[in-house]
MIVO-340007 format. One record per atom (N, C-alpha, C, O): x, y, z; residue in three letters. Coordinates in steps of 0.05 Angstrom, whole numbers, padded with zeros to 5 digits, always signed. Each point is the difference from the previous one (the first is absolute). Example, Ala and Ser with C-alpha at 12.3 -4.5 7.8 and 13.67 -1.06 7.14 Angstrom:
REM residues 2
+00264-00114+00156ALA;-00018+00024+00000ALA;+00018+00024+00000ALA;+00021+00000+00013ALA;-00028+00021-00027SER;+00016+00024+00001SER;-00015+00022+00014SER;+00010+00022+00004SER;
//
This chain:
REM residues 84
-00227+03756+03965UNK;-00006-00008+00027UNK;-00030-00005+00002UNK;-00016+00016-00009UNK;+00008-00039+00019UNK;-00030-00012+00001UNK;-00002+00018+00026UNK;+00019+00001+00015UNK;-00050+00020-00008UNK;-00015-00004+00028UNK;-00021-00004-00003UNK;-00009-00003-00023UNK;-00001+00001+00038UNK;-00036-00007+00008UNK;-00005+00021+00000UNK;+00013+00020+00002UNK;-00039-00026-00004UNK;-00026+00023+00012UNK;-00011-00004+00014UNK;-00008-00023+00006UNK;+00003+00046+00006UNK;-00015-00007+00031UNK;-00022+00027+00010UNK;-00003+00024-00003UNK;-00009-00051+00019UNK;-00018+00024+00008UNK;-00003+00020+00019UNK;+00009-00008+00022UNK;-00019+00035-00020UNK;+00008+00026+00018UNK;-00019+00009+00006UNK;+00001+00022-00011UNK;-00025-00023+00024UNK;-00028+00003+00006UNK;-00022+00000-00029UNK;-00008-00023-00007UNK;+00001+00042-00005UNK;-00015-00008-00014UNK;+00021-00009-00038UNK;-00011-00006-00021UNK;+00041+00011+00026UNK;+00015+00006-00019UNK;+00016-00022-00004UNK;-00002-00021+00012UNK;+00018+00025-00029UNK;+00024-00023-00010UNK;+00016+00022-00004UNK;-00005+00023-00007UNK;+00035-00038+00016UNK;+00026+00006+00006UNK;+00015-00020-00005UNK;-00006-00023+00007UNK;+00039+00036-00026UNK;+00016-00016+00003UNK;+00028+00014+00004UNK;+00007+00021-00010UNK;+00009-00043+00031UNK;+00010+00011+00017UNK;+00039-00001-00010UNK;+00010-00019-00011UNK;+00008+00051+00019UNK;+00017-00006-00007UNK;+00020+00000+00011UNK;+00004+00017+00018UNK;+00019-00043-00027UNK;+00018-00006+00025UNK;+00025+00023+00007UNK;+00009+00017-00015UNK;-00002-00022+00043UNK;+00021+00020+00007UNK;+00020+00006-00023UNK;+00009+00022+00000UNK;+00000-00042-00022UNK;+00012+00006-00013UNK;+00008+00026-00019UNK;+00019+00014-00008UNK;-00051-00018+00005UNK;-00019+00022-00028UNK;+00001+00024+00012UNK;+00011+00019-00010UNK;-00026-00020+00041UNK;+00009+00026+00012UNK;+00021+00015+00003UNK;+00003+00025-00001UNK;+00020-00052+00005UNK;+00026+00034+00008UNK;+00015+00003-00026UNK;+00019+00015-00003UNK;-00033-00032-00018UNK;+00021+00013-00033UNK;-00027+00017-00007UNK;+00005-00002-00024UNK;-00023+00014+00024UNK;-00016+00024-00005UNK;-00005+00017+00016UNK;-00015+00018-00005UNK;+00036-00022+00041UNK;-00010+00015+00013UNK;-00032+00007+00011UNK;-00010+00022+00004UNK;-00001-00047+00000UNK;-00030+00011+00003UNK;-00010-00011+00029UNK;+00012-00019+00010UNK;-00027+00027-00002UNK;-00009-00001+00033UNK;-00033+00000-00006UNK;-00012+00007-00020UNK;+00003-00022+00050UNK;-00027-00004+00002UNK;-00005+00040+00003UNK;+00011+00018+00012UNK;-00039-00019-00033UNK;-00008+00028+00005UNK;+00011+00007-00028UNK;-00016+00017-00008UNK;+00033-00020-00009UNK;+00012+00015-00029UNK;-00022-00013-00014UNK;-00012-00019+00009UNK;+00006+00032-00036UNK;-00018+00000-00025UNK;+00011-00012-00020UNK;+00024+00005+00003UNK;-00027-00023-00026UNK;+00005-00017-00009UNK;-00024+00005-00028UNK;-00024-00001+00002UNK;+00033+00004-00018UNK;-00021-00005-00026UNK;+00006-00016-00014UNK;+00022-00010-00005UNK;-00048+00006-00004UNK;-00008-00035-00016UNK;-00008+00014-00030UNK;-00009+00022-00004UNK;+00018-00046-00015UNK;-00010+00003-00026UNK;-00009-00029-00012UNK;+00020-00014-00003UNK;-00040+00005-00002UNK;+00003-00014-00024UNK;-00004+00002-00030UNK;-00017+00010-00014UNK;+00053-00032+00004UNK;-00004+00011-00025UNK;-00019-00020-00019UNK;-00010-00022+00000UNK;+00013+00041-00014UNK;-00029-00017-00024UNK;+00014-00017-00020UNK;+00020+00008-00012UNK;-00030-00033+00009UNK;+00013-00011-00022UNK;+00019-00020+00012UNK;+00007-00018-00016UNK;+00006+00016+00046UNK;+00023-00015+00007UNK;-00014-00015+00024UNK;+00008-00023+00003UNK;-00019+00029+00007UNK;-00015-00014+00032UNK;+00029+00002+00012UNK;+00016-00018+00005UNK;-00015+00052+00000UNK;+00023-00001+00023UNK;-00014+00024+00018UNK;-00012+00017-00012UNK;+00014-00017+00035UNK;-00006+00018+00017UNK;+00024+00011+00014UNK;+00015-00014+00015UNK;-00009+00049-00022UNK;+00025+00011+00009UNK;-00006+00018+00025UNK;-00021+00013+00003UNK;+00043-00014+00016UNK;+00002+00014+00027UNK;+00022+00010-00003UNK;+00022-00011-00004UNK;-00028+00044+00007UNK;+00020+00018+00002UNK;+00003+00014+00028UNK;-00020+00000+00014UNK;+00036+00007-00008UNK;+00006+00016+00028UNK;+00002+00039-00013UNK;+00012+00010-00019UNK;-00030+00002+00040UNK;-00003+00024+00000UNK;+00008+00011+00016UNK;+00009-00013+00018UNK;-00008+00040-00017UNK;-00001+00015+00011UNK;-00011+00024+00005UNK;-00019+00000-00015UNK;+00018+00028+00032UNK;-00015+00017-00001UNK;+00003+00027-00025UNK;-00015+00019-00004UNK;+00036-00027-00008UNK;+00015+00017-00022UNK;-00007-00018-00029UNK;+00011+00006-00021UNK;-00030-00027+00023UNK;-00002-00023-00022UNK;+00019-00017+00006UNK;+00010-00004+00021UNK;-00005-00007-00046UNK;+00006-00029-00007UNK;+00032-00015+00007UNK;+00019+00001-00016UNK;-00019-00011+00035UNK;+00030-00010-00002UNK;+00005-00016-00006UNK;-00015-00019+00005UNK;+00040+00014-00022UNK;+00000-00020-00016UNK;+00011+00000-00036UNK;+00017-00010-00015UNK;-00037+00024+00016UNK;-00002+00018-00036UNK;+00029+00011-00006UNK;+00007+00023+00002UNK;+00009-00043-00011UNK;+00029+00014-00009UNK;+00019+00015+00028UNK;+00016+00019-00001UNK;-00025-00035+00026UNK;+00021+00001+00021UNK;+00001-00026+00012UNK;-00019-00016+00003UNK;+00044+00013+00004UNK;+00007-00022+00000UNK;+00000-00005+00035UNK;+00010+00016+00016UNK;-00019-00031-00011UNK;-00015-00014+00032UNK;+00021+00010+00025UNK;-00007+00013+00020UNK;+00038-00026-00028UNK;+00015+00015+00016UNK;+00003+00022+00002UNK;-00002+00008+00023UNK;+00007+00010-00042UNK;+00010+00021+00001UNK;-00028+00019+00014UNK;+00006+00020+00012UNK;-00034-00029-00016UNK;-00020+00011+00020UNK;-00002-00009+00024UNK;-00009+00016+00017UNK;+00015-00041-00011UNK;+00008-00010+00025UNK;+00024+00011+00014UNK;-00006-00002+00024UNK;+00028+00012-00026UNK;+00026+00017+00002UNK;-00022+00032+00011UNK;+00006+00015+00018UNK;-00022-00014-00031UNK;+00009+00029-00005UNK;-00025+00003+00029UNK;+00007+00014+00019UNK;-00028-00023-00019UNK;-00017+00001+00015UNK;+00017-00003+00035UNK;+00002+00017+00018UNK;+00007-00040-00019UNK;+00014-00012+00027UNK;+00013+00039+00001UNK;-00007+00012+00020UNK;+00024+00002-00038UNK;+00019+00013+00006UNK;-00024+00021+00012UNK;+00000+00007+00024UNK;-00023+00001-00042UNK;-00008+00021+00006UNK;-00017+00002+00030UNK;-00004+00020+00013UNK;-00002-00044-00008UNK;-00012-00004+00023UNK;+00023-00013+00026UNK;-00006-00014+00019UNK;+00024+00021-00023UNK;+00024+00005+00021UNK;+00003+00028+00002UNK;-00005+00011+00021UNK;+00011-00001-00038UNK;+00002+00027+00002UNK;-00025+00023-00006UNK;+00002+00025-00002UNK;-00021-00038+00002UNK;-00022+00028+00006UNK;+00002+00017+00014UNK;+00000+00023-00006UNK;+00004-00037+00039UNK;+00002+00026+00010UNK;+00018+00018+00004UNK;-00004+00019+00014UNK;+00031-00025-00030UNK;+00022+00028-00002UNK;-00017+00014-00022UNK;-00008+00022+00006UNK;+00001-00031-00034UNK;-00012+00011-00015UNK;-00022+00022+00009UNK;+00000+00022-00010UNK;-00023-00030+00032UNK;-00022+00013+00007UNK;+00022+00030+00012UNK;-00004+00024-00005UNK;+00027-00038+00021UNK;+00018+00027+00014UNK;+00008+00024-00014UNK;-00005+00024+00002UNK;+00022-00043-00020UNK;+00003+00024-00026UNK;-00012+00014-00011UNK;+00009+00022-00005UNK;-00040-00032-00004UNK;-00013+00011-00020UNK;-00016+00031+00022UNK;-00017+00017-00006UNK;+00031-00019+00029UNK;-00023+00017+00020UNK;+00023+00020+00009UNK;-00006+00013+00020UNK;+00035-00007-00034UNK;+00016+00009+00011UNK;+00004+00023-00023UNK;-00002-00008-00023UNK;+00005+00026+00025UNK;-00008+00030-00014UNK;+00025+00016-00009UNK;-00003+00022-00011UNK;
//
């Protein structure tokens, strides 16, 4: 997929389509790490998280599945976990 670059006050940004977002699950505000590798002139974007790396030997749906589930049901979970 070709995008541009563009400019963001003093920065460059490039921008990604709704598509990319809802198969990685990612929202304005989520963290994203960059690598470039040496030797190929490729620049890689990974999707993170606060636990590290998602991605790394899980497969997009099945973290996409699982997130949607856990954030439907948090708050029975917060209920339970407070029930003695």
């Amino acid at each position: 997929m070709i995008q541009k670059i563009i400019k963001v006050g003093n920065s460059a940004a490039v921008t990604l389509n709704r598509q990319l977002l809802e198969r990685w699950d990612l929202s304005l505000g989520d963290y994203v790490e960059t690598t470039a590798v040496k030797g190929h002139n490729k620049l890689v974007i990974e999707p993170i998280n606060k636990g590290g790396k998602v991605g790394v030997g899980l497969d997009p749906e099945v973290y996409r599945v699982a997130k949607r589930l856990l954030r439907h049901y948090l708050p029975a979970f917060k209920k339970l976990s407070k029930i003695n």
